[in-house]
N, C-alpha and C positions, 0 to 999 in steps of 0.2 A: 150706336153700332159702329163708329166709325171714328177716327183721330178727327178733334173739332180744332185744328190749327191750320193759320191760313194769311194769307196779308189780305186785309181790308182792301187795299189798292188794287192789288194786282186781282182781286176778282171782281172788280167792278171794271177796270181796264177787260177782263174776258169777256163780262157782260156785255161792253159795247163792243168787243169784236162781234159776240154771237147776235149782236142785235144788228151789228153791218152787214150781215151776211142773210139776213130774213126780209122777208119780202110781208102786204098786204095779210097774205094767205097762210102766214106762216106760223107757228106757235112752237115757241121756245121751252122746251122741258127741261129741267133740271135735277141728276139725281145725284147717287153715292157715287157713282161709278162701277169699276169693276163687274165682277161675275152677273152682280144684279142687272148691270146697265144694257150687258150683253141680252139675257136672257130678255128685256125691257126692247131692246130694240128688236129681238122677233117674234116678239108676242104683241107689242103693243103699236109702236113708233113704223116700224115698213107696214105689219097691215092698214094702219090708220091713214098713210099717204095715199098706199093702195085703192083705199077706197074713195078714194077722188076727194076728202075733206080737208085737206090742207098739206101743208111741206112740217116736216119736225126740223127742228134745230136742236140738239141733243147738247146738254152741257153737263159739267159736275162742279159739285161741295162738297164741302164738311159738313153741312147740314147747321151754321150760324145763322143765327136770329139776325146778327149785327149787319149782316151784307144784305139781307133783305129791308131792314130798319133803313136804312143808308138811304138805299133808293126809293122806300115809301116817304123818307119825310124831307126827299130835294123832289120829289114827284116827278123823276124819270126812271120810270118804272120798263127795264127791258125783260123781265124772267115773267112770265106767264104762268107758268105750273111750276108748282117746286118739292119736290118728295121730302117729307118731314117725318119725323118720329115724333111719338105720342107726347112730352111733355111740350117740347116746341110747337107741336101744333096745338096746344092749350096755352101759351105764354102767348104766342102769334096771334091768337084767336082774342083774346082779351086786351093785347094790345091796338087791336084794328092793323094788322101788318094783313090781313088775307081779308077775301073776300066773304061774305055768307053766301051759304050755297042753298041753295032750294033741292031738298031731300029728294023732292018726284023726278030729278034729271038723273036717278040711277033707276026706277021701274021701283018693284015691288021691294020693301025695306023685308019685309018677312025669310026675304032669302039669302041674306045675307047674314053674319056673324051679326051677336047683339057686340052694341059698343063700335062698329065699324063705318060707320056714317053718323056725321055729326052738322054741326051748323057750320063749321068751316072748312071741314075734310071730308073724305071716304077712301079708305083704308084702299091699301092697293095688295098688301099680300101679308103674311104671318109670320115671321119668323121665331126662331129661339133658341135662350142663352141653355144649352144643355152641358151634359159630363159627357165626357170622351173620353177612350185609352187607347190603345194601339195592340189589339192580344196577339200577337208575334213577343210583346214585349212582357205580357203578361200572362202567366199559365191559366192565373183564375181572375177575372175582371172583375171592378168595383160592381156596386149594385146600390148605389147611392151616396146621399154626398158624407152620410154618415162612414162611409167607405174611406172616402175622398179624405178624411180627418186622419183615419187611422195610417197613421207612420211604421208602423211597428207590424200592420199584414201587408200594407204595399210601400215599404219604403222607398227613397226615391224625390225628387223636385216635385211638384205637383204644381199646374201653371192656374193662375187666375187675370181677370183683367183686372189693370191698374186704375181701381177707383171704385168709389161708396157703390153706387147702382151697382145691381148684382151680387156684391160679394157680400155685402151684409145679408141679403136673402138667403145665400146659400150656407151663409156661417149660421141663421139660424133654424136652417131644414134640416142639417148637420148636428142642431143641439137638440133638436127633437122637436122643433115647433112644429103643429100641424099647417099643411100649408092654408088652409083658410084662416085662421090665424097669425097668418104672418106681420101683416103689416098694423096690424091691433098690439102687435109685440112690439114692433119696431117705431111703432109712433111714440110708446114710451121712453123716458130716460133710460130707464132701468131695461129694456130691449136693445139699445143703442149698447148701454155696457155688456150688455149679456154678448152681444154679436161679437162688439173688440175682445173679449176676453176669449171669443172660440179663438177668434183669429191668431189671437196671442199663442196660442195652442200651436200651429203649426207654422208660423210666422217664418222663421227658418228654413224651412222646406220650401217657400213657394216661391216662384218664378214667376213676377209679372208680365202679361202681355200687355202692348198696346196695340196692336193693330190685328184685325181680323184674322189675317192671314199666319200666324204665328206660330197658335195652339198647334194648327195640323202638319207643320213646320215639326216644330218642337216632337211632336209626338213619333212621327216618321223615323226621327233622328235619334228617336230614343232618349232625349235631354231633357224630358218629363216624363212620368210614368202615369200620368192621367193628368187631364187639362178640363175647364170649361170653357170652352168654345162654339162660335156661332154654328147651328146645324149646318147650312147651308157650305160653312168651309168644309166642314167636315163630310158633308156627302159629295164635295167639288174632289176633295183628292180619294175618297173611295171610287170615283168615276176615273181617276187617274190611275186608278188601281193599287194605291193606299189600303193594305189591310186594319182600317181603323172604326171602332165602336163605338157609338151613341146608346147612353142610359137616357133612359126617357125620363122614368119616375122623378117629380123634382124639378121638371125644366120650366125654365119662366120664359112665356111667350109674351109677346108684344105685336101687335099691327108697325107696319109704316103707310105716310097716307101723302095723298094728293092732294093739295091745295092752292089757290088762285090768287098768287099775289094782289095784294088792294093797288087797285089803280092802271094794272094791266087792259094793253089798248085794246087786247084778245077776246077777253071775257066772255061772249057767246062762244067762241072757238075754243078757249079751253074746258068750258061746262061740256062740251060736244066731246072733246077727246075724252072725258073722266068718263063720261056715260060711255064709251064705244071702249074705254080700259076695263069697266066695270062688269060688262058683259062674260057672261058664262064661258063662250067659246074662248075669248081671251085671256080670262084667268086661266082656262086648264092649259091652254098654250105656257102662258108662264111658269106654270108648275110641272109643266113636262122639260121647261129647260133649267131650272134650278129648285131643290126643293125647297122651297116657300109655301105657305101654307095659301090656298083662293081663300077668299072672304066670301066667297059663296059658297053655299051648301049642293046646289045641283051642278056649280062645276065640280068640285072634289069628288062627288058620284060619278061623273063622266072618265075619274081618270081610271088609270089601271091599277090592278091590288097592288102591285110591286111598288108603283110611284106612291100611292094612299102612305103605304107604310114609312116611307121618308119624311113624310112632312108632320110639320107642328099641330096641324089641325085634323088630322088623321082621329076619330074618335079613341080609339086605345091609346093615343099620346095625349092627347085633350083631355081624357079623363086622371091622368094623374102628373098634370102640366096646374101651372099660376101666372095666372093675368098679373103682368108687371100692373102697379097700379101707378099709371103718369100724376095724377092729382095727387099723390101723396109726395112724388120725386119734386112735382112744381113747388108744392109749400117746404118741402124739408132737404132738397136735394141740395142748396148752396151750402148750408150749417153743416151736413155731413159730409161732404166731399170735401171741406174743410180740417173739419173732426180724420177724414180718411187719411187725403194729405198731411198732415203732422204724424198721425200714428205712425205710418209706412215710410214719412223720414228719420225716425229712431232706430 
């Protein structure tokens, strides 16, 4: 979800500032940053001090394997919880870079999303990669991505992110694939060509993005006429007063999760924070300051109709949204971002 570039040095140099600056009691978090971080530190990080269980030290990444690898295998381990996205935290988890977690330190698994606790994580909230347009810019909006192809009813740039994940899914929801079928498609050769040849289709038109922040950018300014971008930007500058639209239908969700570095001096302390982030009242906290989807089912009843409808797990968005599936990005995601890369340098 986020640019994964960084100097190996200069964040392990951060590391041991944030580790000079922690005490006994103290547990070191580390996430994306930005909008999420915000919303993270008043839902999660000041009540959790609050409650007399320890001091946070707050950091951020790109979300690399390699800086956490670094510190597991010189075993000065200073990051204690580290927020990861789903195929990381399955490369992480098989590597031994995280700890195993004991499922019963979040309470009853039944209330939470299936897929969102695991042996080495538990998800912290939902996001997703959806369609946006801007209708100031547009008289009649897309209505899917099959929309998103056509040049000829909405001409115009039309933004995508720059790389395999993603864009192959939506180049083949665009050709008609059902979405439970998607990655049955895509695990084939013959789904791989089928995707580059949508893309081939509009290759011309598209304007990559790399960073989050860009699509709602772009859209604003009028220098695409419909983007896919992360929900979450995109209801940041509606809150800014952005007349800008989310299509649901079609959107691929994913969890990001919480996990405890292997070898972390914390360990009791940060099993303590995940259970106290996991909790109902604090996901709905979160999802009242940014639309992210709870990983629980009785906090997303707690919120209000208007918030329900912004987010990814909202049932009328979950029913025609697709689970990115990480175990297929882990076995296939090098070879294609490869295969994506040369296309998109032609």
């Amino acid at each position: 979800m986020r640019t994964r570039t960084a100097s190996l040095g200069l964040a392990l140099l951060a590391a041991a500032s944030l580790q000079a600056v922690a005490d006994s009691s103290s547990l070191t978090v580390i996430s994306f940053g930005g909008a999420t971080k915000v919303a993270q530190q008043n839902a999660y990080f000041k009540p959790f001090e609050q409650s007399g269980a320890g001091k946070i030290v707050a950091g951020e990444y790109n979300g690399e394997l390699s800086k956490i690898k670094a510190m597991v295998d010189v075993g000065h381990v200073s990051w204690d919880v580290v927020e990861v996205e789903s195929p990381e935290l399955i490369r992480g988890c098989e590597s031994g870079l995280f700890e195993r977690l004991d499922p019963s330190i979040v309470g009853e698994a039944s209330t939470f999303l299936p897929g969102t606790v695991s042996e080495c994580g538990v998800a912290s909230y939902v996001w997703s990669m959806v369609l946006a347009y801007n209708p100031q810019k547009l008289k009649q909006g897309p209505a899917s991505w099959a929309d998103f192809w056509d040049t000829q009813r909405f001409p115009g740039k039309r933004g995508l992110r720059k790389g395999a994940k993603y864009t192959l899914e939506v180049a083949l929801l665009a050709d008609g694939v059902a979405r439970e079928d998607l990655y049955k498609v895509l695990a084939t050769p013959e789904g791989v060509d089928r995707a580059f040849k949508k893309l081939d289709q509009i290759k011309s038109s598209i304007q990559w993005w790399e960073a989050g922040a860009q699509p709602a950018q772009w859209l604003v300014a009028g220098d695409v006429v419909m983007s896919a971008a992360y929900n979450g930007r995109i209801a940041s500058a509606q809150k800014e007063g952005s007349a800008l639209s989310i299509v649901w239908p079609g959107s691929l969700y994913d969890p990001d999760h919480w996990a405890i570095v292997r070898g972390s001096p914390n360990k009791a302390l940060a099993e303590t924070f995940i259970r106290f982030a996991s909790q109902a009242d604090a996901q709905q906290a979160f999802s009242t300051q940014i639309p992210y989807g709870p990983i629980r089912q009785d906090a997303l009843a707690k919120l209000p109709a208007d918030v329900q409808r912004q987010l990814p797990t909202a049932p009328e968005n979950l029913a025609q949204a697709q689970l990115v599936d990480a175990e297929f990005w882990v076995d296939h995601g090098e070879e294609l971002e490869e295969r994506f890369n040369a296309w998109a340098a032609r």
